[in-house]
C-alpha angles and dihedrals in degrees: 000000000000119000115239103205094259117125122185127224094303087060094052095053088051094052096045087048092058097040083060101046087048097047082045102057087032086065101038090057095042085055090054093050100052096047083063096050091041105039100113098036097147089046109044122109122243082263093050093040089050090043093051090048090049086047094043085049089053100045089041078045103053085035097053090036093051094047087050102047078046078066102045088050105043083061137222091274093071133093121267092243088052088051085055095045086045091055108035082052093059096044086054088048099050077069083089106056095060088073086052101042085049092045088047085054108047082049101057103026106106110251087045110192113237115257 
């Protein structure tokens, strides 16, 4: 007997499950991650304020976009609760991607610091 993708009852409330634990740890991270851009907010300079919108933006922008391409590839088949676990695990996933993208940036920007 193949399997056909469709889970009963048993399967939703995993998925739903799952799409809680991950949004949970998404926005706890996100949390995180804003206190530390954000941690001198009264006493940042015009340049500081303006670099901690543009980094607020980026971070708000691959979370959203990964949650969105969860969706996409979770399909339209799928439940409604796997589309949400789908999501909530690659934006959680695009967490990753925030090392490598800073990393990307200290080696190609101009007066690169020394390893």
């Amino acid at each position: 007997m193949t399997d056909a993708g469709i889970k009963g009852v048993g399967g939703e409330s995993g998925d739903a499950v799952g799409a809680a634990v991950f949004g949970v740890l998404t926005a706890g991270l996100d949390a995180f991650l804003l206190t530390r851009i954000w941690r001198w907010a009264g006493e940042q300079t015009a340049v500081e304020h303006r670099a901690a919108v543009v980094q607020t933006a980026a971070l708000a922008g691959a979370v959203l976009f990964a949650a969105l391409l969860g969706v996409a590839i979770a399909g339209q088949g799928s439940t409604p609760h796997r589309r949400w676990r789908y999501a909530m695990l690659s934006a959680l996933a695009s967490h990753v991607l925030i090392p490598l993208a800073l990393f990307a940036a200290l080696a190609t920007h101009p007066t690169r610091p020394t390893f």
